[in-house]
N, C-alpha and C positions, 0 to 999 in steps of 0.2 A: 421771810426771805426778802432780799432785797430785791428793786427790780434797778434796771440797767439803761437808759431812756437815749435815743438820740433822737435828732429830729432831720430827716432827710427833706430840700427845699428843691423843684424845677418849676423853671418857667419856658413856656414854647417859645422860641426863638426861630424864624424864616417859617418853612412849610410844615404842616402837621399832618401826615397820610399814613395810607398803609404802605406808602412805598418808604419809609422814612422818617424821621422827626430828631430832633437834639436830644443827646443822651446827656448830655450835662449838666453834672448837679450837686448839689455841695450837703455836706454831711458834718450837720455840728455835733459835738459829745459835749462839746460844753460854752458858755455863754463864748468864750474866747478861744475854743478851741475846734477848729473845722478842717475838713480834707474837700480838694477839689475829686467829683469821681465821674466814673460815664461806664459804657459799656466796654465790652471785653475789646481786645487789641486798641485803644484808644491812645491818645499821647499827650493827652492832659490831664489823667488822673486816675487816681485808684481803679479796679474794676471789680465788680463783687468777690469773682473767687481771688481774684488778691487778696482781698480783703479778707477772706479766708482763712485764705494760709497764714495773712498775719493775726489773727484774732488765735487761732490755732499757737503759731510760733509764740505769740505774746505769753499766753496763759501757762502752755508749758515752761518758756521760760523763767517765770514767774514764780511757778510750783515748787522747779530745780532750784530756783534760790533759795527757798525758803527752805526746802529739805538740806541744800550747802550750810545755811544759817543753824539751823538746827543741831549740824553735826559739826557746827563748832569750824566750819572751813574759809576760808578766806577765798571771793573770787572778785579775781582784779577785773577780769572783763567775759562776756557773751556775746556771740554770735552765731546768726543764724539765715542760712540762706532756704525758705521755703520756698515751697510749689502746692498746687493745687491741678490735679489732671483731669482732665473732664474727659467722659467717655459718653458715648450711646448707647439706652439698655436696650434690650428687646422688643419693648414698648416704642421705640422711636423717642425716647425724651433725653433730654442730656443731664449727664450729675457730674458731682465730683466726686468720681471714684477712689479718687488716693487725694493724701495727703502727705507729702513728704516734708522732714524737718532734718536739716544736719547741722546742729548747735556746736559750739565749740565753747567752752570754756575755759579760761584761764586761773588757776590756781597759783596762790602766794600763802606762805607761812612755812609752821613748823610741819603742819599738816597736808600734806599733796596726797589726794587719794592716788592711785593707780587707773587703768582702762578700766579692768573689771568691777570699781567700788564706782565709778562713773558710772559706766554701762548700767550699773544699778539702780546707781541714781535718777538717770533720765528713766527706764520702767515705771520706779514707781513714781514718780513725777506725771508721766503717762496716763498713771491707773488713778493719779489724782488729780490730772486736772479737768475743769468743770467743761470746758468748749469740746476735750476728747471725750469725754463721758454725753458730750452732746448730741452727736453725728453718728450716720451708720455707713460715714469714708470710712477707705481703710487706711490708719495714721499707719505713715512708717518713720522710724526715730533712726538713724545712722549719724550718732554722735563722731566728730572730725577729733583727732591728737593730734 
């Protein structure tokens, strides 16, 4: 199997306590390829469950192409507006309870599936891709036409 490698870097900047410290930190995937990130409601960068939702939205979209590819379909473009919703269990701990994805796809050619050959498509896209097969959120798929 392959493995998947990033390299997350912070450094303290100002105070370091328990009242506080800098959540800012950068996240390479690759020698040239990096995101700025911090914690949740921040406004300079990614936040983990973002990150999420987009590792989620990636994968599936990903899946869906290759099953579009496969049945011979042309798609001129994808889009997708995720969420990631955190909730508190019982325990007092927080997760991310749902995952929401609503992809759109655009199709061109002789071949346009309809709703229900989509609707299909994103399932089994669902049931195959590897970051949904990963998590015990509950994905929910409401593909947009």
């Amino acid at each position: 199997m392959a493995d998947h490698v990033i390299n997350v870097q912070w450094h303290k900047a100002g105070d370091f306590s328990h009242e506080g410290f800098e959540r800012r930190h950068t996240i390479a995937f690759q020698p040239d390829v990096s995101i700025d990130a911090g914690g949740a409601g921040n406004t300079f960068g990614a936040d983990p469950e973002q990150m999420l939702a987009a590792a989620m939205a990636s994968c599936h979209m990903q899946t869906f192409l290759a099953l579009a590819a496969k049945k011979r379909l042309t798609v001129e473009s994808y889009e997708d507006s995720a969420s990631a919703e955190l909730e508190q269990r019982e325990d007092g701990k927080f997760w991310v309870c749902r995952l929401v994805l609503t992809p759109k796809a655009v199709f061109s050619g002789a071949k346009i599936p309809d709703e229900e050959a989509i609707r299909a498509m994103h399932d089994k896209a669902h049931q195959h891709c590897f970051i949904a097969n990963s998590v015990t959120s509950d994905v929910v798929v409401n593909p947009r036409f």
